[in-house]
N, C-alpha and C positions, 0 to 999 in steps of 0.2 A: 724276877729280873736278876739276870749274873751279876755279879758282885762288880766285874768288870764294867759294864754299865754306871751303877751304882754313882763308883768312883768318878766316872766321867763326868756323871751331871752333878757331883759336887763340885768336880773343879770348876765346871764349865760354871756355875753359879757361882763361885766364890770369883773367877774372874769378872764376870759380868755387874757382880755387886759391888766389887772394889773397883773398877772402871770408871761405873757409875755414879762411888762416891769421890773418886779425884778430881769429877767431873764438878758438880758441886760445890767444893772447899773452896772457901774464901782465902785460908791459911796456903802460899805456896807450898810450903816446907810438906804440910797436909798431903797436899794432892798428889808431891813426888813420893810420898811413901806408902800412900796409896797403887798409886802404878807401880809401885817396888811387888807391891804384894800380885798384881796383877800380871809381871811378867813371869815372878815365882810361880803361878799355876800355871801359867804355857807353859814354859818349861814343862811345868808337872807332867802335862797334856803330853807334850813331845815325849817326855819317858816312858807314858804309859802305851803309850801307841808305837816305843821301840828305836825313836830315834835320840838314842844318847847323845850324838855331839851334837845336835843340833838343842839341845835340852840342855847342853854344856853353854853352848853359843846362848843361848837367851840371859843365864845367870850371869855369863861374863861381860859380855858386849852391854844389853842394853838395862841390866838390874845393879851389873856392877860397873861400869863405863860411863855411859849416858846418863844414868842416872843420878851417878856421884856430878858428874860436869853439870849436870840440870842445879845439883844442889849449891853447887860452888857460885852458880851464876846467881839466881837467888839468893844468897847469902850476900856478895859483893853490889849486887844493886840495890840492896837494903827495899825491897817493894814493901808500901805499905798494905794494908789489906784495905780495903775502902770498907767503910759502915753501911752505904746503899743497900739498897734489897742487892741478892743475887741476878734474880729475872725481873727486870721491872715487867708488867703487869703487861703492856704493850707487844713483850716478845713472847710470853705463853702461848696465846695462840697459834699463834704463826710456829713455833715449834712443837707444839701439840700435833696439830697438821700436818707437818714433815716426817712425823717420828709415823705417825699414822699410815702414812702413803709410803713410806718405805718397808713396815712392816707386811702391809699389804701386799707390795708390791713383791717383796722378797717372800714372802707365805706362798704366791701364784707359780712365783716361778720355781720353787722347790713340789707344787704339786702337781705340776703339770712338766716337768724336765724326764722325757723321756728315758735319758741313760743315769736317772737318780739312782735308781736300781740296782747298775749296774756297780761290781766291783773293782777299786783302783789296779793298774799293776803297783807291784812293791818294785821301788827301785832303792838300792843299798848301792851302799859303795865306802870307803874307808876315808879316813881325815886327810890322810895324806893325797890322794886322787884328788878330794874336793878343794883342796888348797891348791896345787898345782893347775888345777883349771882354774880358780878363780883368778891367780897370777898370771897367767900367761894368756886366757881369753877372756877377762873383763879387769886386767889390769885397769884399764883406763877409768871404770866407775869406781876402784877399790881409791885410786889416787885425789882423783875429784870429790869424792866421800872426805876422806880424810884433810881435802884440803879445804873443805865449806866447814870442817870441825875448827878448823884452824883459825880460820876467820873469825867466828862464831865466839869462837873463846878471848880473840883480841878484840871483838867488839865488846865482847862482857866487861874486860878490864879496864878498857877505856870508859865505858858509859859506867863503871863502876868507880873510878878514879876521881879524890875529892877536891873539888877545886883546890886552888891554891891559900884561898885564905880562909878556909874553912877547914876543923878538926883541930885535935893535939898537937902536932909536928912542926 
């Protein structure tokens, strides 16, 4: 097996394992730095396969952005962690089953997809190209994006905001 490979199915495990386990963590603070590690191997993924900004765009945007915001939120609403089981007992199955029927389902249609076979075109293009389309032809998702973050963070502050006769101050 090329070394190329190799690498792939470490990443590709190393993300699926850390996924897996932010999935799991009871501990928010856990789970965000779980998914830290998880978006670190895409990225990886994106470089090995050649696409640098877009392996730039993963560390910044969603490992260094999103992910600091995710932390800031969870820090300000102080969540506790509940002591309960993770899965109470009632929901294993039923998700045993889904994870089941989706593996399935997705194993059929990668053996039976006639252009699996087939290889991608490569489409390249440079940072500055891909910003000036995303500006000028989907402005409008780049604005709305940015303005559901905006929300998101004045809802944090508020649901994080300690009554008035409660705390130090």
């Amino acid at each position: 097996m090329p070394l190329f490979n190799l690498i792939f199915f470490a990443i590709a495990a190393l993300i699926v394992a850390s996924t897996g386990i932010a999935v799991t963590r009871r501990n928010l603070v856990h789970a965000v730095i779980y998914l830290i590690f998880g978006f670190f191997g895409s990225a990886f993924l994106f470089y090995l396969f050649g696409a640098t900004f877009l392996a730039a765009l993963m560390v910044i945007v969603y490992a260094g952005a999103i992910m600091i915001l995710f932390l800031f939120i969870i820090m300000m609403l102080r969540v506790e962690s509940p002591e309960e089981r993770l899965f109470p007992p009632r929901q294993i199955l039923p998700a045993v089953l889904l994870a089941a029927a989706y593996a399935v389902i997705g194993g059929l249609l990668l053996l039976n997809d006639p252009s699996g076979a087939a290889p991608l075109a490569e489409a390249r293009t440079e940072p500055a190209v891909f910003g000036r389309y995303l500006f000028t032809q989907s402005w409008l998702a780049v604005e709305i994006t940015s303005l559901l973050l905006l929300v998101a963070m004045i809802g944090a502050l508020l649901a994080g905001k300690r009554p008035a006769g409660e705390g130090g101050e």
